[in-house]
N, C-alpha and C positions, 0 to 999 in steps of 0.2 A: 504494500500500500504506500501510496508518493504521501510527503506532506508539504504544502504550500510555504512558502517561506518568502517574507517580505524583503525583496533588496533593495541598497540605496545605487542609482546612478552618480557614479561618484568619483569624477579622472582625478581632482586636484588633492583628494586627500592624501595618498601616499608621496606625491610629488613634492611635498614640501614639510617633510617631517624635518623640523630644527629644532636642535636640542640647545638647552646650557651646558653650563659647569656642571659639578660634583655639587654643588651645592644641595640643603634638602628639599629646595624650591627647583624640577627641572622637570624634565616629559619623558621620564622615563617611562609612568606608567600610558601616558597617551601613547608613544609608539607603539609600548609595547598591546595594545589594544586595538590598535591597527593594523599592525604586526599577525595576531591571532582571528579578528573578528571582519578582512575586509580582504574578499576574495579577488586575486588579479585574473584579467581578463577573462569575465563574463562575458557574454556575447548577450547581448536582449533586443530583439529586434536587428540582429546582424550588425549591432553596432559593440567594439569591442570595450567594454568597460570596468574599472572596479567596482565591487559592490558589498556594501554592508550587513550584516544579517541583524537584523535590528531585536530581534527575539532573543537574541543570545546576549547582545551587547547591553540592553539594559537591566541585564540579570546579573554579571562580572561585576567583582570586586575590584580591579582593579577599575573599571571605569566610575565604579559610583566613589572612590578614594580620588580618583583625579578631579572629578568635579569636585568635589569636600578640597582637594589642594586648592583649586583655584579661587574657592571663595574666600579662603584663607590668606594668597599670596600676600608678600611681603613686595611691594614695590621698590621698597629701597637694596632690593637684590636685580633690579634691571640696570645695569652699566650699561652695556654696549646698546648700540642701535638693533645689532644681531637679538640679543635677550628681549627688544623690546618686540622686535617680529615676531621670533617663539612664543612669547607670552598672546599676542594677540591675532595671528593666525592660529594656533593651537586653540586657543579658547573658541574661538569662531566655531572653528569647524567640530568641535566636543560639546559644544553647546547646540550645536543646530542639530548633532546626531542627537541627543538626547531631547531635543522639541521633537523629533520625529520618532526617538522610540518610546517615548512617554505619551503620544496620539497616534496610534495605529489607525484608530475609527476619523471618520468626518463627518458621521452622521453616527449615533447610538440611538436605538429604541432598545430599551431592556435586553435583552442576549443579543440581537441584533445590529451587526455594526458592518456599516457601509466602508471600505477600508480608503483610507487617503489614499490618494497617487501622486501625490505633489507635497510640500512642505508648504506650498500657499494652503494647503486645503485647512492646515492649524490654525489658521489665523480667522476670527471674526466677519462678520459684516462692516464692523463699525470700526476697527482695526485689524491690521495687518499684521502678519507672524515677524514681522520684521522689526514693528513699533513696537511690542511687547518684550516688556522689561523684565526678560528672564534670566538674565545672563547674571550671575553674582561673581565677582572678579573682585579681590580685596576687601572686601566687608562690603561693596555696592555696587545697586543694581543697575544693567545697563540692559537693552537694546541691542538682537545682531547689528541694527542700521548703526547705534552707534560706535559698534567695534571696528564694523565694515569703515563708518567714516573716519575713525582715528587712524587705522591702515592707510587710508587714500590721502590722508591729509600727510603723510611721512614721503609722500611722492616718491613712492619707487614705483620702477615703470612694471606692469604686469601683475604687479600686487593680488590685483581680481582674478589671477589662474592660479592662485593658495585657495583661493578659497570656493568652498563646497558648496555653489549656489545653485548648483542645478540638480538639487535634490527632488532624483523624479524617482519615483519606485514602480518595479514591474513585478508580474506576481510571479513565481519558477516554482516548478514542480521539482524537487528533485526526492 
């Protein structure tokens, strides 16, 4: 018997895994959750992609300890311009997996759940998945829009192929 399993379309995750120091602030445990939970080249629709398995990732201990790091970091451990990208492309893209593996549904009637296919489908009528202040980075709350715009505003060129915005899910039988 197959069982359905929700993947993320997802090139830019792996592409930009950047670590720190030794220090006890780094992405150890995010790579390492990439590393384990983010299949290379899926094919879904003949297109080749990585992809997440979202049922397993938001059940790992190390994924729910990274998130718990990041609301905890310590900013006065970002020196270089490098630790400031790690910190907030890593957070990006660990936060937008977990908007997507904490709403699997887009619609819920009692057992019944109509399954997202998009990371817009999280988001509201009346706000956007994008405006929602989920992200907790250092004791406070942000917005992916405003991680995405702290990124864009450090003008490095390409910056938007770190990041995992084209979080479409297709269903795989395997």
């Amino acid at each position: 018997m197959s069982t359905p399993l929700l993947f993320l379309t997802l090139a830019a995750i792996t592409l930009c895994e950047v670590t720190l120091g030794d220090n006890m602030y780094n992405h150890t445990l995010w790579n390492q959750v990439v590393h384990d939970h983010v299949a290379k080249n899926r094919y879904i629709d003949g297109i080749d992609t990585n992809a997440v398995d979202y049922p397993t990732i938001r059940r790992t201990a190390d994924f729910k300890n990274y998130i718990s790091l990041l609301s905890k970091w310590h900013m006065s451990t970002i020196v270089t311009k490098q630790d400031e990208l790690a910190l907030y492309i890593n957070t990006y893209n660990a936060y937008a997996v977990k908007v997507i593996a904490d709403n699997p549904c887009k619609i819920r009637f009692g057992k019944f759940c109509y399954p997202a296919q998009s990371i817009w489908d999280v988001g509201t009528f009346y706000q956007s998945v994008w405006n929602m202040h989920l992200v907790t980075l250092s004791g406070k709350l942000y917005s992916l829009d405003d991680i995405e715009n702290h990124l864009r505003n450090m003008t490095i060129p390409h910056i938007h192929a770190c990041l995992g915005n084209c979080f479409q899910f297709a269903k795989l039988t395997i």
